[in-house]
C-alpha positions as CSV (number, residue, x, y, z in Angstrom):
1,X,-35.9,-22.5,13.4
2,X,-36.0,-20.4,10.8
3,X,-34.7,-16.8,11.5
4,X,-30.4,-17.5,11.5
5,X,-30.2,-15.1,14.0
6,X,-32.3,-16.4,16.4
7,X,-30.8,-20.2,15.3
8,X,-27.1,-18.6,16.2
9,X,-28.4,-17.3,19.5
10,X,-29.7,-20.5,20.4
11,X,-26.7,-22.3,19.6
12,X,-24.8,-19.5,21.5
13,X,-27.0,-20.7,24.7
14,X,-26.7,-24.3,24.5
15,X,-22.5,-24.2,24.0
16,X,-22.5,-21.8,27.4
17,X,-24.5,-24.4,29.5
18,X,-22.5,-27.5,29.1
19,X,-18.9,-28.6,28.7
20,X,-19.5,-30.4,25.4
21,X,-22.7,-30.9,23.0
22,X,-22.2,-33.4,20.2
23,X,-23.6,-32.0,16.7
24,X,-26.1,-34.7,16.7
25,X,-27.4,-33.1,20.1
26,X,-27.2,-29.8,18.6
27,X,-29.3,-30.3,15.6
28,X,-32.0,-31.9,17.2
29,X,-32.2,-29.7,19.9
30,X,-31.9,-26.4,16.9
31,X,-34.5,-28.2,14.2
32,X,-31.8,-28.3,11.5
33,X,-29.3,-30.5,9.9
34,X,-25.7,-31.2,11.4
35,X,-24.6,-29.8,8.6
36,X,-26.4,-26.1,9.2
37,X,-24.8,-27.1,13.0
38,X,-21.5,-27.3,11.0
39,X,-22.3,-23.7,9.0
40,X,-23.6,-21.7,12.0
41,X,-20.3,-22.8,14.2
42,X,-18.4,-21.7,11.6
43,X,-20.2,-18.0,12.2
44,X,-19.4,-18.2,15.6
45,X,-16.0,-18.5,15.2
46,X,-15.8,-15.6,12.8
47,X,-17.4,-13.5,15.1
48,X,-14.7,-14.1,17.3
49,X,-16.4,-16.9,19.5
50,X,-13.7,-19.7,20.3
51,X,-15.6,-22.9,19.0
52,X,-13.4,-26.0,20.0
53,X,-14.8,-29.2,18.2
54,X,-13.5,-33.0,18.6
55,X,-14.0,-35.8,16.0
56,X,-15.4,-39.1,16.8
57,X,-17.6,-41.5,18.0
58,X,-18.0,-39.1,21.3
59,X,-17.1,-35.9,19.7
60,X,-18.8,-32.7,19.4
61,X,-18.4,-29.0,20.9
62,X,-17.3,-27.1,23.3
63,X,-16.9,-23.4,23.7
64,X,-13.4,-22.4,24.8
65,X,-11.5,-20.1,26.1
66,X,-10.7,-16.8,24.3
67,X,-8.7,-13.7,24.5
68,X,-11.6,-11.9,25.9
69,X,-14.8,-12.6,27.8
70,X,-17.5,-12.9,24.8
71,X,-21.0,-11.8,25.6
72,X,-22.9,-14.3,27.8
73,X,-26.3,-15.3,27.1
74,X,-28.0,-15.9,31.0
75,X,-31.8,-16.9,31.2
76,X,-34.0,-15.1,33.7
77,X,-33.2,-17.0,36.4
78,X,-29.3,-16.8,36.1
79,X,-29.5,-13.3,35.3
80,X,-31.6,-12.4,38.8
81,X,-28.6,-14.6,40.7
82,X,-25.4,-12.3,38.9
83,X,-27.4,-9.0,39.4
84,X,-28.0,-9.9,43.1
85,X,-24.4,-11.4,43.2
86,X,-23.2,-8.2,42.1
87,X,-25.0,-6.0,44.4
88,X,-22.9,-8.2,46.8
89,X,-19.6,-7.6,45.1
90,X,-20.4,-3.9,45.5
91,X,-19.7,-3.5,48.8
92,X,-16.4,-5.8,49.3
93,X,-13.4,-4.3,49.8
94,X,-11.1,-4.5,46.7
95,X,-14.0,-4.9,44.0
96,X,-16.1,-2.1,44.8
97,X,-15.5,0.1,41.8
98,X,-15.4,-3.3,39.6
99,X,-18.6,-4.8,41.2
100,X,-20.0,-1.6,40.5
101,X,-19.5,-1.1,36.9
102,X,-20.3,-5.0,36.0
103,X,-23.6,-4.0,37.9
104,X,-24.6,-1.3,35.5
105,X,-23.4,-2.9,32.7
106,X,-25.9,-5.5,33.6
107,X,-28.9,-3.6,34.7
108,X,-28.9,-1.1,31.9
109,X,-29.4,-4.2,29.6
110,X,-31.8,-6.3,32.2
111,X,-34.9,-7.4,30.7
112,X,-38.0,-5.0,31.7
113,X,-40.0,-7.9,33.1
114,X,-37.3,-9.1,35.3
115,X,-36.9,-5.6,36.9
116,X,-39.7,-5.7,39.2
117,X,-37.8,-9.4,40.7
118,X,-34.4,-7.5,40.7
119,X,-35.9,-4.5,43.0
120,X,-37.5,-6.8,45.3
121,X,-34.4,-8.9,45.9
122,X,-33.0,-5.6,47.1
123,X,-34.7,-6.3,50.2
124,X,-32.3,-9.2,51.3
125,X,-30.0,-8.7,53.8
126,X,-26.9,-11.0,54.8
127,X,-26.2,-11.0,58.7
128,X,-22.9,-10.8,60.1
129,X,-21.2,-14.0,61.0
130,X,-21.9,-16.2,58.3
131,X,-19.9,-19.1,58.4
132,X,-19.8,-22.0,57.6
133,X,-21.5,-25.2,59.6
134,X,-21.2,-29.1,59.3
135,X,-24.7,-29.3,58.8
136,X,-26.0,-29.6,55.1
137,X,-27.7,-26.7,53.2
138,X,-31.3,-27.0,53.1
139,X,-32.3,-26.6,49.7
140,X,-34.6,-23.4,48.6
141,X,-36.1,-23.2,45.3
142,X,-35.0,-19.8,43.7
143,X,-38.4,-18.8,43.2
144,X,-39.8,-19.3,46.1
145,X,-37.6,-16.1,47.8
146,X,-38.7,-14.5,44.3
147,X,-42.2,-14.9,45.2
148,X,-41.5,-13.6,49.0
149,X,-39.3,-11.0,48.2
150,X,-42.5,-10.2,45.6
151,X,-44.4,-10.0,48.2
152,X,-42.1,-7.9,50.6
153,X,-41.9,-5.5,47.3
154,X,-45.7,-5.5,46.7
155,X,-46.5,-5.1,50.8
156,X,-48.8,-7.6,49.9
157,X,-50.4,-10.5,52.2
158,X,-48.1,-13.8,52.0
159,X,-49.5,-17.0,52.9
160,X,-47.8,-20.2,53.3
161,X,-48.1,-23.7,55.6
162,X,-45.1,-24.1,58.1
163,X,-44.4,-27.1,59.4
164,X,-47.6,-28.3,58.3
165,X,-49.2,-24.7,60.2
166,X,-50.8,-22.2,58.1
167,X,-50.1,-19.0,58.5
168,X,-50.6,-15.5,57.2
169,X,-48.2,-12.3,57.5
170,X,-47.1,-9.2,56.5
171,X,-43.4,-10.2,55.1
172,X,-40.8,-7.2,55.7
173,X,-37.3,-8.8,55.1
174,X,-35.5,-12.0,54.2
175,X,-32.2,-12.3,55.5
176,X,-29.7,-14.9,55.1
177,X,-27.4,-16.0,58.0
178,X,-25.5,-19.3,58.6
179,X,-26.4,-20.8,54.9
180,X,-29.8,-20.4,55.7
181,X,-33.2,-18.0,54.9
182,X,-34.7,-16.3,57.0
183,X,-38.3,-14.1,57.0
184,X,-39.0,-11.2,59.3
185,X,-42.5,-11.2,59.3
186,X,-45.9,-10.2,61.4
187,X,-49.4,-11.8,62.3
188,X,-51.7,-9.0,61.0
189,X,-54.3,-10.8,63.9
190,X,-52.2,-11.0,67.2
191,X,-49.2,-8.2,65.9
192,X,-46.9,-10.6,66.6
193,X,-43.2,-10.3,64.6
194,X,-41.7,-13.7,63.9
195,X,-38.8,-15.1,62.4
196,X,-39.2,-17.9,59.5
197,X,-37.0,-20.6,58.0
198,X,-38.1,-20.4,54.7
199,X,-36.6,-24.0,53.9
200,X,-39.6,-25.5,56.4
201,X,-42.1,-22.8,54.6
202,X,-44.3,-24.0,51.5
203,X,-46.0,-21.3,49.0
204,X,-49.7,-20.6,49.1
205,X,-51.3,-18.9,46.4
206,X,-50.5,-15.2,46.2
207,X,-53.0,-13.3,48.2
208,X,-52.7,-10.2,46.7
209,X,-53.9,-8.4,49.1
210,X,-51.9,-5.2,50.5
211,X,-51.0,-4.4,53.9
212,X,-50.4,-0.9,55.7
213,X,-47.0,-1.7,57.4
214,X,-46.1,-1.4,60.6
215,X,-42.8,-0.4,61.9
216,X,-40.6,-3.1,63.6
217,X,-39.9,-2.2,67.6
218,X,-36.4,-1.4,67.7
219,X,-36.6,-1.0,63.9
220,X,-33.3,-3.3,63.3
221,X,-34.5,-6.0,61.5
222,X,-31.6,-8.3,61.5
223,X,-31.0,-8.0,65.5
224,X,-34.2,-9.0,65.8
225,X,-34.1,-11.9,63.3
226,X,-30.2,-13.1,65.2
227,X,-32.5,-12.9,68.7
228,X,-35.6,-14.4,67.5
229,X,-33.4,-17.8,65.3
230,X,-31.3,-17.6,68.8
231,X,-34.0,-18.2,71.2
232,X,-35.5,-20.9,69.1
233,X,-32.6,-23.0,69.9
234,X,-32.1,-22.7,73.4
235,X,-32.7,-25.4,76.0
236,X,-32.8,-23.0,78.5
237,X,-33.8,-19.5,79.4
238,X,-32.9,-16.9,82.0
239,X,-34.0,-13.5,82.8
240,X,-32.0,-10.8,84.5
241,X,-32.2,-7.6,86.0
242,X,-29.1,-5.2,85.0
243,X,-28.3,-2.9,86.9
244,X,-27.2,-0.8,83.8
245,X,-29.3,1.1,80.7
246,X,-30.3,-0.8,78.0
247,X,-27.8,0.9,75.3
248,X,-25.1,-0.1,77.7
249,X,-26.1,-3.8,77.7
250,X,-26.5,-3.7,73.8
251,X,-23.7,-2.4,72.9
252,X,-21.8,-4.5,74.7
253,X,-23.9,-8.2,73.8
254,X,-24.1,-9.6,70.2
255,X,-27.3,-9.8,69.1
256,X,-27.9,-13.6,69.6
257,X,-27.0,-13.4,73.0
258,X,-30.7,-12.2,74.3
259,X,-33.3,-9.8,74.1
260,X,-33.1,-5.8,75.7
261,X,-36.2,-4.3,77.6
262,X,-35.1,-1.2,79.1
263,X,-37.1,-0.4,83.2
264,X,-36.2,2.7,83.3
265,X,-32.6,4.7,82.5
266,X,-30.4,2.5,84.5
267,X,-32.0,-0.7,84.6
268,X,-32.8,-3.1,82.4
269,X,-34.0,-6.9,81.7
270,X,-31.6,-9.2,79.8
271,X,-33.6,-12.4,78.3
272,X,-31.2,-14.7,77.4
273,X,-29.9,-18.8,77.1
274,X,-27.9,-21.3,76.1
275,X,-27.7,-25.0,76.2
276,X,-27.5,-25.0,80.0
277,X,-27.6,-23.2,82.6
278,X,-23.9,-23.5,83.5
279,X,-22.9,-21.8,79.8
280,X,-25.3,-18.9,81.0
281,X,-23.8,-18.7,84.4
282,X,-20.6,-18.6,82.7
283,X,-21.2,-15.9,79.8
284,X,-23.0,-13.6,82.1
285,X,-20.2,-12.3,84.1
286,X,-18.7,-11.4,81.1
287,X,-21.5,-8.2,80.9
288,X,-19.1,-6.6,83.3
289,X,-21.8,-5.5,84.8
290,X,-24.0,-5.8,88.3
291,X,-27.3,-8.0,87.7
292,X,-29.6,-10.3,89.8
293,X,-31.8,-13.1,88.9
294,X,-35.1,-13.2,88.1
295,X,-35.5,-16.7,86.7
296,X,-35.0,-19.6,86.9
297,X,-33.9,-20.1,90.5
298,X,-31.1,-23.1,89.7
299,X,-29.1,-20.4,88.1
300,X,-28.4,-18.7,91.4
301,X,-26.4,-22.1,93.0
302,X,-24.5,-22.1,89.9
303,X,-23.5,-18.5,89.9
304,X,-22.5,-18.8,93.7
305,X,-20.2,-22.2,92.9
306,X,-18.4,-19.5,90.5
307,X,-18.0,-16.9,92.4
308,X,-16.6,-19.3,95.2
309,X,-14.4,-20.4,93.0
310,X,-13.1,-17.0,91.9
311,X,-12.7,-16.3,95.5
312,X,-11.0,-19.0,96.2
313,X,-8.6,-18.2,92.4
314,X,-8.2,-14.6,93.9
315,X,-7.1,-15.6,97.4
316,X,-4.6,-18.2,96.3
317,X,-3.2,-16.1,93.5
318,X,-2.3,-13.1,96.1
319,X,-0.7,-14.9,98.3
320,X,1.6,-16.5,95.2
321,X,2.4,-13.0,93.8
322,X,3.4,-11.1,97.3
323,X,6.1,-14.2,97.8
324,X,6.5,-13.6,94.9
């Protein structure tokens, strides 16, 4: 490597991604001598770069810790992660105003070619609830949300086989929830809006091909992604009449509980599950509202073998408290 400036940059790069580099390592990976290794750490440390080095058999060097942050050198990829990370930082409480100027720091000096990446990252959104669960985390390849969040940012075409299927949409959001990613998407064919883990999806070729989008119903992209992930993991289904308006019902129901469709402007269907039909039987009394059953009929024995017993709680317990 000829240019020194370029050599002292490279350097720069290799100390910040890994703990320790011997000078053998160095050189070979810079084209030069270990003694040019020697002369260009000697630069760093004069420009103020903390250089720690170890002699012997297993020595070499290791950037340390200095009095202030030096400039980082980030590849594309890392640099599309800190920008996102930061738009994150933005919004909690207590590093907003620090997020935010370690974001424009950042983008003012962001490549021009990874701009187009960073914008269509903006699409992601991160649903409430996000904990933790015992279950690994599938792994996703970083640039397969880049290529859909392309896509989402080019209204273009994406196809991909899932689960083996292919398929073709129109991608609108990715949304992360539970440790996992998510695409809202829809079947330009049948109109149909889906939900997609993109851990079980693999890349096709980009199509593209633009799409005139369409607007989601409801418009609330991660209510319908919470729903849609929901009902894919039920063992059972109910649906209920409510004798209440469908803004009632929603605002009183997290998202994953079920899906909305308003009758008329006091009556509405609530499509909902669980594992069983006892945990729905359960949960729905906690609407606080009047309902019937539509489907399935076993739910209907269950709900009466609670209300019996609530009769049965309310009789004994007023009897108690006027001896009382």
């Amino acid at each position: 490597m000829a240019d020194p400036t370029a050599r002292l940059l490279s350097l720069l790069a290799l100390l910040q991604s890994a703990r320790e580099r011997t000078g053998r390592e160095l050189a070979e990976r810079l084209g030069v001598s270990t003694r040019t290794v020697r002369h260009d750490i000697d630069r760093l440390r004069s420009l103020g770069y903390p250089v720690d080095a170890t002699r012997g058999p297993v020595g070499g060097y290791r950037l340390g810790a200095g009095g202030t942050l030096p400039p980082l050198l980030l590849d594309d990829e890392e640099a599309v992660a800190v920008t996102v990370g930061l738009r994150v930082a933005a919004g909690i409480s207590g590093v907003e105003e620090a997020g935010s100027r370690a974001l424009d720091k950042l983008e003012q000096v962001l490549p021009t070619h990874l701009r187009p990446t960073v914008e269509a990252l903006r699409s992601i959104e991160r649903a409430p609830e996000n904990v933790d669960t015992d279950a690994p985390d599938p792994e996703v390849d970083a640039k397969v949300l880049r290529a859909i969040a392309s896509a989402i940012q080019d209204v273009e075409w994406l196809r991909f086989d899932y689960d083996d299927e292919p398929r073709l949409v129109e991608p609108y959001r990715l949304l992360s929830w539970k440790r996992r990613w998510h695409l809202v998407g829809r079947d330009p064919q049948t109109g149909t809006w889906t939900t997609f883990r993109v851990d079980r999806m693999s890349l096709r070729m980009p199509t593209r091909r633009r799409f005139e989008p369409q607007p989601l119903p409801g418009g609330d992209y991660t209510a319908f992604a919470l729903r849609s992930i929901a009902i894919e993991g039920w063992n059972v289904h109910a649906q209920l009449r409510i004798a209440a308006s469908a803004e009632r019902v929603l605002a009183r129901i997290n998202p994953t509980v079920g899906v909305v469709e308003p009758i008329d402007e006091s009556t509405c269907v609530l499509v909902t599950g669980a594992d069983s039909l006892d945990t729905v039987a359960a949960y729905i009394g906690m609407l606080m509202m009047d309902f019937t059953v539509e489907s399935p009929r076993e739910l209907v024995p269950l709900l009466e073998e609670i209300s019996e017993r609530y009769a049965r709680a309310v009789a004994g317990s007023a009897g108690r408290l006027s001896t009382s």
